[in-house]
C-alpha positions in Angstrom: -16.8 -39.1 -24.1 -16.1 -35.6 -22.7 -12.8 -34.2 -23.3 -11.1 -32.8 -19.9 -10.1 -29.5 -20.4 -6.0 -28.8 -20.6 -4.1 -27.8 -17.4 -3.4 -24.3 -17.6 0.5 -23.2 -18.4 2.3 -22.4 -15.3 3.0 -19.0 -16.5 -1.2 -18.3 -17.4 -2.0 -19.5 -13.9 0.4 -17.6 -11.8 -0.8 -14.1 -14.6 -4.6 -15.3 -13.4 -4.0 -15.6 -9.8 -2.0 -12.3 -9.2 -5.4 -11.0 -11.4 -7.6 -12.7 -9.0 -5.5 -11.4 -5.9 -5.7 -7.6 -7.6 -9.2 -7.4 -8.1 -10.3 -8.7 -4.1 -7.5 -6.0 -2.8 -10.0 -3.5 -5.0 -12.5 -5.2 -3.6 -11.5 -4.5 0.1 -10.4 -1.3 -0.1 -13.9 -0.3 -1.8 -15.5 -2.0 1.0 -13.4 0.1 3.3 -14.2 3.3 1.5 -18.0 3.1 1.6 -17.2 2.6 5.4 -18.0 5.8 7.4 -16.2 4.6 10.8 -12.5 4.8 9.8 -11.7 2.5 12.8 -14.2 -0.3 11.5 -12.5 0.2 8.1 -9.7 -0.7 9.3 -11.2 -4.2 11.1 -12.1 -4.9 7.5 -9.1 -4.1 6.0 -7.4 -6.2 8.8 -9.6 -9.2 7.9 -9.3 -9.1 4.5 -5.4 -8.7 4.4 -5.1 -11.7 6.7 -7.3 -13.9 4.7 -5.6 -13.3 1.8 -1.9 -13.8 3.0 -3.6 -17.0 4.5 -5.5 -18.6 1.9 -5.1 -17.0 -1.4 -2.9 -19.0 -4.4 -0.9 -15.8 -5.0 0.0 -14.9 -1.3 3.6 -13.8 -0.7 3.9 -15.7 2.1 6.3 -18.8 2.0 5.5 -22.6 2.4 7.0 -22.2 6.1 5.3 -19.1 6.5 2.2 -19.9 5.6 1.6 -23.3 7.6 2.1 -21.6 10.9 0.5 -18.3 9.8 -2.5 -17.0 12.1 -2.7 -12.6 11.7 -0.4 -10.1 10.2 0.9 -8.2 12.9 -0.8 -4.8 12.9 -1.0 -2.3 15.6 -4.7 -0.9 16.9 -6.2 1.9 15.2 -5.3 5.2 16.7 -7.1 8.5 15.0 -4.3 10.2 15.3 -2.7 8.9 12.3 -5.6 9.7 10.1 -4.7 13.0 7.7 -6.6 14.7 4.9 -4.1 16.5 3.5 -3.8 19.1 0.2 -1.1 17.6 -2.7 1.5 20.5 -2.8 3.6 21.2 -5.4 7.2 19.8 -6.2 9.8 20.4 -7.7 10.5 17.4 -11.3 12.0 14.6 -10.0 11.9 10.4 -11.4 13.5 7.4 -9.6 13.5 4.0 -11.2 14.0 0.7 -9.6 14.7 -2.9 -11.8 12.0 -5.6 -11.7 12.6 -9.2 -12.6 9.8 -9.0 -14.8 9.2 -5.3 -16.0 12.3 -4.2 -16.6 13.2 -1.0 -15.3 9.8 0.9 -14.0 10.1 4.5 -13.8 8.4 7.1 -11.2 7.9 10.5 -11.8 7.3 13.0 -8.5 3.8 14.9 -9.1 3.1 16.4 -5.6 4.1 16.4 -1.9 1.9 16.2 1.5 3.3 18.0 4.4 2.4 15.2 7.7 1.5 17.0 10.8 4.1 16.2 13.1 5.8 13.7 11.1 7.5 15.8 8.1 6.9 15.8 3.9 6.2 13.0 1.8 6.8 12.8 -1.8 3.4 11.6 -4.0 4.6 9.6 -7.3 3.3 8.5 -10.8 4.1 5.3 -12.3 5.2 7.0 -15.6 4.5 3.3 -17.6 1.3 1.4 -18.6 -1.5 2.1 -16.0 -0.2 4.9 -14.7 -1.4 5.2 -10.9 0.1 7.2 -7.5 2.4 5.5 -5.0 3.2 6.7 -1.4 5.4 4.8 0.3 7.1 5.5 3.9 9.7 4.5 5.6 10.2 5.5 9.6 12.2 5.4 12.4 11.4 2.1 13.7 12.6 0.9 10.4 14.6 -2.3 10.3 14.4 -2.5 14.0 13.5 -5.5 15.8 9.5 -5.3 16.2 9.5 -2.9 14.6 8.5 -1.8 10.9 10.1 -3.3 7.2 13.4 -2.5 6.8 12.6 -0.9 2.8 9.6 0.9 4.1 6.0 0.6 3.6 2.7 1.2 1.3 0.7 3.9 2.2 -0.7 4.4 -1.5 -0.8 2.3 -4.5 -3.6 2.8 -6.6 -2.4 0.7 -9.5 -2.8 -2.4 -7.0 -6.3 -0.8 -5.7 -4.5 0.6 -2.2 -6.3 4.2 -1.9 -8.5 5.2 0.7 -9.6 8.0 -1.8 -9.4 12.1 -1.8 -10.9 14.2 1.2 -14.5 14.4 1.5 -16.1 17.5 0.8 -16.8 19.9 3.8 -17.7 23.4 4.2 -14.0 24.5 3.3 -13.8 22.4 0.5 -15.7 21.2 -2.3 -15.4 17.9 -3.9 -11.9 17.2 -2.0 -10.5 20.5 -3.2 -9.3 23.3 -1.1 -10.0 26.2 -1.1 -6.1 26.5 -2.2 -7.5 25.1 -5.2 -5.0 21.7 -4.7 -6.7 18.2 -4.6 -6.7 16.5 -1.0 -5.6 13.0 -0.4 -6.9 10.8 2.7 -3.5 9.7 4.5 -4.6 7.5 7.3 -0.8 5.4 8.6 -3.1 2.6 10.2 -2.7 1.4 6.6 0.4 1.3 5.7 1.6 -2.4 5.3 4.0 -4.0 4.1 5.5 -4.7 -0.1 5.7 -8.5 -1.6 9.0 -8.7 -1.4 9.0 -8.4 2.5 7.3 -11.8 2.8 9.2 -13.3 -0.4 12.4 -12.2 -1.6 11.5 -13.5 -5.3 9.5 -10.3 -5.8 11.1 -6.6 -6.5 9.7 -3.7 -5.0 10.1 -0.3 -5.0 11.2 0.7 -1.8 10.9 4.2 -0.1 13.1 7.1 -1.8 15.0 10.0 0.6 12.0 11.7 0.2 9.7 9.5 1.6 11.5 8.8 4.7 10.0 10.6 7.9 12.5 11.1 10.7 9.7 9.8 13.6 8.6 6.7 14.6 5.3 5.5 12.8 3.7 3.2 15.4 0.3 2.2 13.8 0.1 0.2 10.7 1.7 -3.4 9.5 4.4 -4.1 11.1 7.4 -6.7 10.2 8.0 -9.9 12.1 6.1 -11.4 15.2 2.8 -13.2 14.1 4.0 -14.1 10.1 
């Protein structure tokens, strides 16, 4: 007689499927790296998101949520928000926010990006285990009805495999540095979508500091409300 194998502890299953959710998200955005149309990038990107939030054990969607769910509600790609921009230098500067789980996680400020049109944003380092940038925005149509999540958004998080990568190489640059000599970052807004803890208010999020507010309205990207 074969032995059936033991259920898993609650607490090992949730660890493997937030592991299995990481590794697609790396999966997708690698898939939308090796893209050369940004714009049909982004159609992946859309795809993938929804089928994830849909389907996936470790979604943050709700029960309720989910049953009805059909598309994350994301705005058509416009160019326009697409940036490949040099990482500036800043000034020291660490905020912290308190996790359920982690504690208190700690970010230190390594750069800034100056958005055409839009204003500065602040580039961070998760100063912990893993280490890994974080850009996060938060805009005018914040909080507003139809508009975008009231904490902000993700532009950047390479520790969870959101990163569109550094600037290609061109004539003025070489290997996605300027010829300032500072490294280049692809910005592109049409990816910007939302934290966990906008779909579920169990999870803790760090949520856009002062200096990654822009005072303009962001229209492309995730937004928050109609379609979840």
């Amino acid at each position: 007689m074969t032995d059936l194998p033991s259920p898993l502890p609650p607490a090992a299953r949730s660890a493997r499927e937030v592991a299995d959710w990481r590794r697609r998200v790396f999966d997708l955005y690698a898939r939308v790296r090796a893209t050369a149309d940004p714009a049909a990038g982004h159609r992946i990107w859309r795809r993938g998101r929804d089928e994830l939030m849909a389907r996936h054990p470790a979604t943050p969607l709700l029960p309720a949520d989910r049953e009805h769910f059909r598309e994350l509600p994301v705005a058509p790609y416009d160019p326009a928000w697409r940036f490949e921009l040099p990482l500036r230098e800043a000034e020291p500067e660490t905020f912290a926010f308190t996790s359920g789980t982690d504690g208190v996680v700690t970010f230190e400020r390594v750069a800034r990006v100056e958005v055409p049109g839009a204003g500065p944003l602040d580039v961070w380092r998760l100063t912990s285990y893993g280490g890994g940038l974080f850009i996060p925005v938060r805009d005018r149509l914040a909080g507003r009805p139809g508009g975008t999540y009231g904490g902000g958004r993700y532009l950047v998080d390479t520790i969870k495999g959101a990163d569109l990568g550094p600037a290609l190489a061109t004539e003025e640059t070489d290997a996605g540095v300027g010829m300032d000599g500072a490294g280049r970052i692809v910005l592109d807004f049409n990816f910007a979508y939302n934290p966990s803890c906008a779909y579920d208010p169990a999870w803790a999020c760090p949520l856009a500091p002062a200096g990654n507010v822009l005072p303009v309205e962001v229209p492309v990207g995730e937004r928050y409300g109609a379609g979840v």
